[in-house]
N, CA and C atoms as a LAMMPS dump frame, in Angstrom:
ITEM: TIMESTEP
0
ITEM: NUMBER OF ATOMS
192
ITEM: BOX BOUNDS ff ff ff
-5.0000000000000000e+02 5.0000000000000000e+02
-5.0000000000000000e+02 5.0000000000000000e+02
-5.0000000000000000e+02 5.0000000000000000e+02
ITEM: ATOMS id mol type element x y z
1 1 1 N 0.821 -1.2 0
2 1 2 C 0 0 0
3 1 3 C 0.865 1.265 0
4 2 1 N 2.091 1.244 0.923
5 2 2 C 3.127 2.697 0.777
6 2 3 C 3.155 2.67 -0.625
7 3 1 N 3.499 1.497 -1.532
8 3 2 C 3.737 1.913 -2.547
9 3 3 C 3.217 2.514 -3.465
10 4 1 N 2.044 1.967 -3.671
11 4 2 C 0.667 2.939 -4.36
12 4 3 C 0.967 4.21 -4.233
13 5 1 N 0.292 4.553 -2.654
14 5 2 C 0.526 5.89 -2.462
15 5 3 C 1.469 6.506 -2.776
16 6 1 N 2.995 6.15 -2.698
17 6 2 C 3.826 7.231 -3.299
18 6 3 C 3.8 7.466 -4.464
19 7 1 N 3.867 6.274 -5.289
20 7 2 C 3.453 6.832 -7.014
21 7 3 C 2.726 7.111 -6.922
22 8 1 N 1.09 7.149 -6.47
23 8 2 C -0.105 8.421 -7.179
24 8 3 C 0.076 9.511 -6.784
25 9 1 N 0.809 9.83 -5.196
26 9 2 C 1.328 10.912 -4.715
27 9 3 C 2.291 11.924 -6.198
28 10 1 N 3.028 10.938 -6.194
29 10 2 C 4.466 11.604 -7.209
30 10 3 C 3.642 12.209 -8.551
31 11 1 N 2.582 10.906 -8.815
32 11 2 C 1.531 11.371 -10.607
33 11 3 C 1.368 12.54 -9.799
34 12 1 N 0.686 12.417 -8.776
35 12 2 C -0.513 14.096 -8.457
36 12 3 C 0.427 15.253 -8.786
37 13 1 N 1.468 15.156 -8.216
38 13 2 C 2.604 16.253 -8.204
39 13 3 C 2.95 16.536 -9.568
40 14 1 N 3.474 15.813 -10.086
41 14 2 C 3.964 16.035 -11.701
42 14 3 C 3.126 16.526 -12.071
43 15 1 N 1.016 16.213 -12.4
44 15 2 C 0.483 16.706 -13.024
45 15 3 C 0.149 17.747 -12.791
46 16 1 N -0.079 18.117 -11.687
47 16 2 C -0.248 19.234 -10.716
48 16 3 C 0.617 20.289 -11.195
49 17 1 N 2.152 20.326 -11.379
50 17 2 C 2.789 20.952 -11.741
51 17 3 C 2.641 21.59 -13.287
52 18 1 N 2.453 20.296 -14.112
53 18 2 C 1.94 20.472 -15.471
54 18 3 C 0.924 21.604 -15.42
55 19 1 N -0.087 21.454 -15.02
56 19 2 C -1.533 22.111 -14.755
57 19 3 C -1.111 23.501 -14.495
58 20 1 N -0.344 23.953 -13.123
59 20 2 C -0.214 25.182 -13.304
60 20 3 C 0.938 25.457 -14.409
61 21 1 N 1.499 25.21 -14.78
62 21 2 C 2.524 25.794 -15.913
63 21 3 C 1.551 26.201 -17.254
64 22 1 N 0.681 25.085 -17.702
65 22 2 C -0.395 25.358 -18.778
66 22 3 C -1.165 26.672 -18.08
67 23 1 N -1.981 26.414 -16.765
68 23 2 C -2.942 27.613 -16.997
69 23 3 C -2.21 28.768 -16.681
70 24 1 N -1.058 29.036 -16.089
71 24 2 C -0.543 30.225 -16.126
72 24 3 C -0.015 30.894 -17.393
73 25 1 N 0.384 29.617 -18.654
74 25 2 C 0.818 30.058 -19.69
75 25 3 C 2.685 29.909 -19.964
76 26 1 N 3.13 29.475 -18.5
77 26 2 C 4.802 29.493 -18.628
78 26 3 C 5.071 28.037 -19.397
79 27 1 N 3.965 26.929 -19.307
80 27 2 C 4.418 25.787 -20.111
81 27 3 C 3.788 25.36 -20.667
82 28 1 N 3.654 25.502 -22.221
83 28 2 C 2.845 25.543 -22.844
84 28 3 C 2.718 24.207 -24.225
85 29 1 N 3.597 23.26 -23.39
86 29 2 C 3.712 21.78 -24.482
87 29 3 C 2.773 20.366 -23.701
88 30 1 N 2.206 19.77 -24.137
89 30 2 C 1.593 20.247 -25.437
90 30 3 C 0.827 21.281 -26.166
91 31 1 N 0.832 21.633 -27.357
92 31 2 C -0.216 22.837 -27.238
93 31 3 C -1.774 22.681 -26.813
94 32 1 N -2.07 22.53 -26.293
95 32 2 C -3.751 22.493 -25.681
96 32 3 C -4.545 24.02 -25.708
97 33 1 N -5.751 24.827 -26.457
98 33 2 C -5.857 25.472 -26.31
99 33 3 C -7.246 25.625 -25.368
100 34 1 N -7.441 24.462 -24.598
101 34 2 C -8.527 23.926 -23.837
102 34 3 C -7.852 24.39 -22.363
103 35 1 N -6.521 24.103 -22.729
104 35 2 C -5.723 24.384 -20.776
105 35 3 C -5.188 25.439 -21.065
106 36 1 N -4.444 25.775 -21.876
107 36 2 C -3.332 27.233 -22.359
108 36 3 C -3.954 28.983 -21.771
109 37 1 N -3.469 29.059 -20.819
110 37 2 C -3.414 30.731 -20.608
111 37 3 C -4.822 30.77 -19.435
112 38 1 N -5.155 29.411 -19.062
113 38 2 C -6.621 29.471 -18.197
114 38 3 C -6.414 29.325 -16.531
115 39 1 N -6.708 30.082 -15.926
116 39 2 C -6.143 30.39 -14.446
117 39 3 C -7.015 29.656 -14.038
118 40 1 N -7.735 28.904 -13.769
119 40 2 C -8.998 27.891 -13.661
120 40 3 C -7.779 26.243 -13.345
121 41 1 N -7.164 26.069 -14.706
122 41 2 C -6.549 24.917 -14.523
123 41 3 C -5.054 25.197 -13.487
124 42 1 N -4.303 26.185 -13.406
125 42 2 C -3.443 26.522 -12.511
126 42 3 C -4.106 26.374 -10.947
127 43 1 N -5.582 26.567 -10.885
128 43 2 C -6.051 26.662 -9.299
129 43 3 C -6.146 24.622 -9.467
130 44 1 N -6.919 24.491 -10.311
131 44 2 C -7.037 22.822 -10.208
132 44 3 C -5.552 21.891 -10.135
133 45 1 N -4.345 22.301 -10.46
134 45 2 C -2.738 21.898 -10.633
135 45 3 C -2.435 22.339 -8.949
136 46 1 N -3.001 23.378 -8.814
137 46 2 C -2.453 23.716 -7.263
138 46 3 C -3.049 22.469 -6.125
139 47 1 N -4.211 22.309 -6.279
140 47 2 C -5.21 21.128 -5.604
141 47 3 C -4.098 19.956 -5.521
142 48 1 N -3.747 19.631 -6.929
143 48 2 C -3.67 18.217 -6.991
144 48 3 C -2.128 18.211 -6.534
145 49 1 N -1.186 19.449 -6.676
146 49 2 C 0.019 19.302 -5.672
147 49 3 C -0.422 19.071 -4.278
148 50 1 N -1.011 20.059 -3.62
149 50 2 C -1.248 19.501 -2.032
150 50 3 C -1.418 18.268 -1.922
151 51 1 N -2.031 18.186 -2.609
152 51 2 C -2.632 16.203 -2.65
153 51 3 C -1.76 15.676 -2.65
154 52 1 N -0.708 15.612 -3.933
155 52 2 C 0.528 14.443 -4.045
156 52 3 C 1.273 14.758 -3.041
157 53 1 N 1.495 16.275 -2.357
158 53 2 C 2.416 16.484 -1.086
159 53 3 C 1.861 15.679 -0.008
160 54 1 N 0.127 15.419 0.659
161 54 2 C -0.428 15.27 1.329
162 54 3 C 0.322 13.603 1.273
163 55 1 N -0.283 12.522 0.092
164 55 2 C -0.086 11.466 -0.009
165 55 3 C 1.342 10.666 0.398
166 56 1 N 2.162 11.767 -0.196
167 56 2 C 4.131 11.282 -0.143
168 56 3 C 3.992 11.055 1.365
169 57 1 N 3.609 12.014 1.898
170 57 2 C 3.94 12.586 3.564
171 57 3 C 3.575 11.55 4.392
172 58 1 N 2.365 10.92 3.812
173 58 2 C 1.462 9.92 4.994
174 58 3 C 2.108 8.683 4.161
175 59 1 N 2.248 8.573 2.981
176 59 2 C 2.988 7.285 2.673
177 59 3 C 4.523 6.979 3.731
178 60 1 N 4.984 8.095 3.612
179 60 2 C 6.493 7.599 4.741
180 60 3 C 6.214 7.9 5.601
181 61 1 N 5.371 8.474 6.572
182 61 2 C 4.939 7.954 7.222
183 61 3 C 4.223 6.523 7.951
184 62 1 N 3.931 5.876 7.148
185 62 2 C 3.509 4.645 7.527
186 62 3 C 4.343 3.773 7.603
187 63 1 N 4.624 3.106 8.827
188 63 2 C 5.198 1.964 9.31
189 63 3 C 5.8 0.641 8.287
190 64 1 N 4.503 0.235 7.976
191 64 2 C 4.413 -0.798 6.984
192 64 3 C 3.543 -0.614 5.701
């Protein structure tokens, strides 16, 4: 089970990161003009970092 959690933790983060780079406009590959320049998907990229931070944290945390 740690293990799960740290990889969906790590996905959340990466995409999360993706997300705000698209809606802020600083990363803009692929071109998507559905995510590109939309501050909407930067607030939804911010979500899903806490999350993958939230997940890593309680994954090493756990014992077994």
């Amino acid at each position: 089970m740690k293990i799960i959690l740290m990889v969906v933790g790590a996905l959340l983060l990466l995409f999360g990161l993706h997300w705000i780079g698209q809606g802020t406009g600083t990363f803009v590959w692929p071109a998507n003009p559905v995510m590109d320049n939309h501050v909407g998907w930067a607030y939804f990229g911010g979500c899903a970092v806490v999350a993958g931070i939230i997940l890593i944290w309680y994954a090493r945390r756990r014992a077994t």
